[in-house]
N, C-alpha and C positions, 0 to 999 in steps of 0.2 A: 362562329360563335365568338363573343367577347365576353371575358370575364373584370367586372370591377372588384377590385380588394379594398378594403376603407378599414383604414387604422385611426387608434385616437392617437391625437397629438400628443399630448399630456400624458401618456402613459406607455404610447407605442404599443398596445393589446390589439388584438382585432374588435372590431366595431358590430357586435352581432342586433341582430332585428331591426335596423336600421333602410328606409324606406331609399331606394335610390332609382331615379330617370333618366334614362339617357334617351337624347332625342338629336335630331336632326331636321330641320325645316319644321315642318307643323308633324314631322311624324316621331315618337317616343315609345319608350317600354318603361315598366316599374319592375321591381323586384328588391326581393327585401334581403340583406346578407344574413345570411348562413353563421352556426358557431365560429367557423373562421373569416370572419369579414366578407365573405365573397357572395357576390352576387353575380348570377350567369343570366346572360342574355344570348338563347340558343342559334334565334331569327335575325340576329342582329351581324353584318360583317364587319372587315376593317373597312375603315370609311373617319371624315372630320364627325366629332359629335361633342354635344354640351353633355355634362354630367352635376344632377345637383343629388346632394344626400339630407335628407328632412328639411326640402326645399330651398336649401342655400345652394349656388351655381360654388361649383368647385373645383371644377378642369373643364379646358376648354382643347380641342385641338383632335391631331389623329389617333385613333387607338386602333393597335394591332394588336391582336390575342387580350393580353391583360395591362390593365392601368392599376396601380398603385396612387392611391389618393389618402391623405391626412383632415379627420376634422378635431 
């Protein structure tokens, strides 16, 4: 499982009901964060993957357990 955590920039709060992809080659998940920012991806391992939040690309690279991302 890998969890993304998505903060606002501008205010450092968690980013809640916000729509987030993470994908790899042609394969991806959706999931929307939670009151605390986070969105869990159960099926998902560590592995390289793109990550966009309300479709802007916003990390790129390996994620192991949790990534911490800023929009």
């Amino acid at each position: 499982m890998i969890t993304i955590q998505v903060f606002r920039s501008a205010s450092g709060s968690p980013a809640s009901g916000e729509r987030v992809h993470v994908w790899k080659g042609d394969n991806g998940s959706n999931e929307y964060t939670n009151s605390a920012g986070e969105a869990h991806f159960a099926s998902l391992t560590p592995s390289e993957y793109e990550v966009t939040v309300a479709g802007k690309s916003i990390f790129k690279g390996r994620i192991e357990g949790r990534q911490v991302v800023y929009v």
